[in-house]
N, C-alpha and C positions, 0 to 999 in steps of 0.2 A: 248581514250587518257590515262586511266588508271585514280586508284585514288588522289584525290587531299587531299594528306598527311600533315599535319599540321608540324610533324618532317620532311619533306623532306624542310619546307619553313624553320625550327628552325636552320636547317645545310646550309641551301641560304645564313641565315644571321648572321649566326657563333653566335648563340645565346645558350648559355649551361648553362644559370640558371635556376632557379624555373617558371617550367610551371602551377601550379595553385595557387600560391600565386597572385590574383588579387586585388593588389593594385597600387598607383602611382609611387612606384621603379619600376617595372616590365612593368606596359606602357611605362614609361621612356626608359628604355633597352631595349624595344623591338626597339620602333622608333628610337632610337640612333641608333642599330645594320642596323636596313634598310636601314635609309638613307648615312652608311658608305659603303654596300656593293652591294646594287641597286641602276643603275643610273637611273638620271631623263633624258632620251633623245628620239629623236624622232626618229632615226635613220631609219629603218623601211622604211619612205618615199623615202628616201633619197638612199636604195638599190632598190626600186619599190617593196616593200611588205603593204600589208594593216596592220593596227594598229589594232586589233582585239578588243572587249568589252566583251565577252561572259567569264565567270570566267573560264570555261575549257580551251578556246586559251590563255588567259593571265597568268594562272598557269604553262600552257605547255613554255609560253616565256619565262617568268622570273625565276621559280623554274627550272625546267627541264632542259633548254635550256640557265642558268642564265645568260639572259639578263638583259635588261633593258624596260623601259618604259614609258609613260608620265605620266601625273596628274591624266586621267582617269583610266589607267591599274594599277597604283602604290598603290593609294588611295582604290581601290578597291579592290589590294590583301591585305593591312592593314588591311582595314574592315571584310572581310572574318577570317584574323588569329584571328585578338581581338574575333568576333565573336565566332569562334569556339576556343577558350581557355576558353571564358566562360564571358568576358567584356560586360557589358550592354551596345551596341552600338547603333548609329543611323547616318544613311550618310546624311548626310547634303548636299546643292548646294551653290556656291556665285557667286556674281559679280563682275568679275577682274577689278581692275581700270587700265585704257589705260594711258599710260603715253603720249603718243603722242597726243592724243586726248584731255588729261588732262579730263576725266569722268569714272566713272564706267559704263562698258559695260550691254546692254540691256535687255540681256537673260542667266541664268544659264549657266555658262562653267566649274566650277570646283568645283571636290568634296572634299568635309573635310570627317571628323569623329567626332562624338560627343561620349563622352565615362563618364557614370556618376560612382562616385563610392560612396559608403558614402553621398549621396543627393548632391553632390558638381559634379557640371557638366564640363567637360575639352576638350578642340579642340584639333583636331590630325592629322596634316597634313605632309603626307611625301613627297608630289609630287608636291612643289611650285621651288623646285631646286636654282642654284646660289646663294648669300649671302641673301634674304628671307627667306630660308629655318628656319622652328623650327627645335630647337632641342629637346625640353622638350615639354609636354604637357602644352598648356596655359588655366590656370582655367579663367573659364566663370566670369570675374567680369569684371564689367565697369570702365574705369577711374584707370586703378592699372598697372604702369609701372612695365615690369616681364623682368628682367633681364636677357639673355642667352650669349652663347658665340658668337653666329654672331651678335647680334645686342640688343635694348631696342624694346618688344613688347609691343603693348597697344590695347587692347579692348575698344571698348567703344560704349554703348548702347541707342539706341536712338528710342521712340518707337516704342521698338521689332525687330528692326533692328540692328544687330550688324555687326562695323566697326572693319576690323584690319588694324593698321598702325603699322611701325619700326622706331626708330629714329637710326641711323646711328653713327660711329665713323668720324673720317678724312681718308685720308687715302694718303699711299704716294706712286706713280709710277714711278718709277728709267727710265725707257723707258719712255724719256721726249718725243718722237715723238705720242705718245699712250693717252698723258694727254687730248686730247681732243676727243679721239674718242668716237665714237656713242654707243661701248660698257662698257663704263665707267660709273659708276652711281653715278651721280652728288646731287642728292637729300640729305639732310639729315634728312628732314623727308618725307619717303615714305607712300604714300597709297598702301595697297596692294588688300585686297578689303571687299565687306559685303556681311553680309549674315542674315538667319532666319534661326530661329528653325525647321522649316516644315521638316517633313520628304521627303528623297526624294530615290529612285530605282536608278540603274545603267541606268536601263532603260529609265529615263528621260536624259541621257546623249547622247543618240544614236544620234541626232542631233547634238550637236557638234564635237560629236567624228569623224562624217560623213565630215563637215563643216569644220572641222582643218584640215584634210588629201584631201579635192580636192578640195575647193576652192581655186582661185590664188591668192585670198586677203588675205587668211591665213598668220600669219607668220611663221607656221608651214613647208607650203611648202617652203616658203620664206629663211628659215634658218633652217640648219641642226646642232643639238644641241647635246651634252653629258654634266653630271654634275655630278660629287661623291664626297661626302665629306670627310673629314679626320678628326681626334680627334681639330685639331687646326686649320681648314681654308677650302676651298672647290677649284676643279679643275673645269675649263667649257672649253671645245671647240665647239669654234663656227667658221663653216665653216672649214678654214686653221688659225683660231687665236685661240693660245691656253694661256687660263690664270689660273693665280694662284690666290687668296686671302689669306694673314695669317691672323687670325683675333687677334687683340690686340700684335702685335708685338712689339711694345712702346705702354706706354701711351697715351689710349684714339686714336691710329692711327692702323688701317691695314695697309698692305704691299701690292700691288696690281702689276701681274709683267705679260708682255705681253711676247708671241714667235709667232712669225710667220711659219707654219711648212710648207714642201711640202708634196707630195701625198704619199712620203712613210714614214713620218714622222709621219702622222697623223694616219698611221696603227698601228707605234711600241708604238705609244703612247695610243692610246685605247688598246692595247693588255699591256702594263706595266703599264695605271694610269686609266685606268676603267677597266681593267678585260675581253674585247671584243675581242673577233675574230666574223667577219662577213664571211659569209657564201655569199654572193652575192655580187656583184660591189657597191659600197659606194662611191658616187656623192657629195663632199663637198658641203656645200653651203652657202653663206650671204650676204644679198639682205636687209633684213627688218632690221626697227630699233627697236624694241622692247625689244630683249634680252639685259640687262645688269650683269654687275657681283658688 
């Protein structure tokens, strides 16, 4: 597949600062740069191709081929760049909390990055997608609301088990038919989910990764997903519903705005607001309730 170039991911992600200045400006800018120009989607299923884990197929996706990819391929190329820039890294695993369930899930499904610098240790998540997403590294402290542009993060430690939750703005949907749907995120304090220190491989992921692409209970198969963010809000299509968030567009309010597209809308629109041309048939799809924006 050829070498897996560190400047071939720097030019992925239109990143042209200081590559060995390692400190918290430059994690900052790298993750900002990511998650403005790699989407978080699952697409992949949805043309009938497999989701791949191996760092060569996911280098050759996203770098090469610049796609996109989920929480495991996203998270995994982050950790590899920090890695090889020179970041004291460590991949971490947590436990998504189910909104629908209302519980944190059972078994390890997604990976972070832990990234220490100056004894002060920081989480670094690119691949949680929709208005979730960090933007900024969140330093390891318990109990200290961190401020970013999507939303209030909060940490908080509870023997050796660390929770993340978001408190939310308001938010206001002009598409009054929209205000109650399934894709709407009603919460305003969300759990997102917890985790440990423990280190953990890619390779403890190969079960979910397996799990989310062919189980029917998935809601990966369930619903077919893209998400890129912008300096001021984040894009999501889900299925044929395509939405916007601006975040803080008034005071203390998001802007949250629906479109319903059809089958050739939903092509000009990955190819003008994710960057996508697919290569195979692209089978919408939204069935589950899990995704919100």
């Amino acid at each position: 597949m050829g070498i897996m170039d560190i400047e071939a991911y720097f030019e992925r992600i239109g990143y042209k600062n200081s590559r060995n200045k390692l400190d918290l400006e430059t994690l900052t800018d790298i993750l900002q740069h990511q998650v403005q120009t790699i989407p978080f989607d699952n697409l992949n299923i949805h043309c009938g191709e497999p989701m791949e884990l191996g760092l060569e197929a996911v280098f050759d996706q996203i770098v090469r081929k610049k796609r996109g990819g989920w929480c495991l391929q996203i998270n995994q190329i982050l950790h590899w760049a920090l890695t090889t820039m020179g970041f004291e890294t460590t991949m971490l695993g947590s436990y998504v909390y189910n909104v629908t369930a209302e519980r944190y899930g059972r078994a390890v499904m997604h990976p972070l990055v832990m990234v220490t610098l100056c004894g002060r240790k920081y989480i670094v998540d690119a691949g949680y997608g929709s208005s979730f997403q960090m933007r900024q590294p969140l330093e390891l402290i318990s109990g200290k609301d961190q401020p970013q542009v999507p939303c209030i993060f909060r940490l908080t430690e509870e023997g050796g088990t660390w929770y993340l939750d978001q408190i939310r703005r308001e938010q206001y949907v002009p598409n009054q038919e929209f205000l109650n749907s399934e894709l709407l995120e009603k919460k305003k304090y969300r759990k997102i989910y917890y985790f440990t220190l423990e280190p953990q491989t890619i390779e403890d992921f190969e079960s979910p990764n397996s799990y989310f692409q062919t189980s029917p209970a998935s809601a990966c198969v369930k619903d077919s997903y893209c998400v890129i963010h912008t300096p001021d809000g984040v894009y999501c299509l889900v299925g044929f519903t395509l939405m916007h968030r601006r975040f803080s567009y008034k005071d203390n309010m998001d802007l949250v705005e629906f479109k319903t597209l059809n089958m050739e809308e939903v092509q000009e629109e990955l190819k003008k607001i994710f960057n996508i041309s697919l290569e195979k048939k692209f089978v919408p799809k939204h069935s589950a309730t899990f995704f919100t924006i």
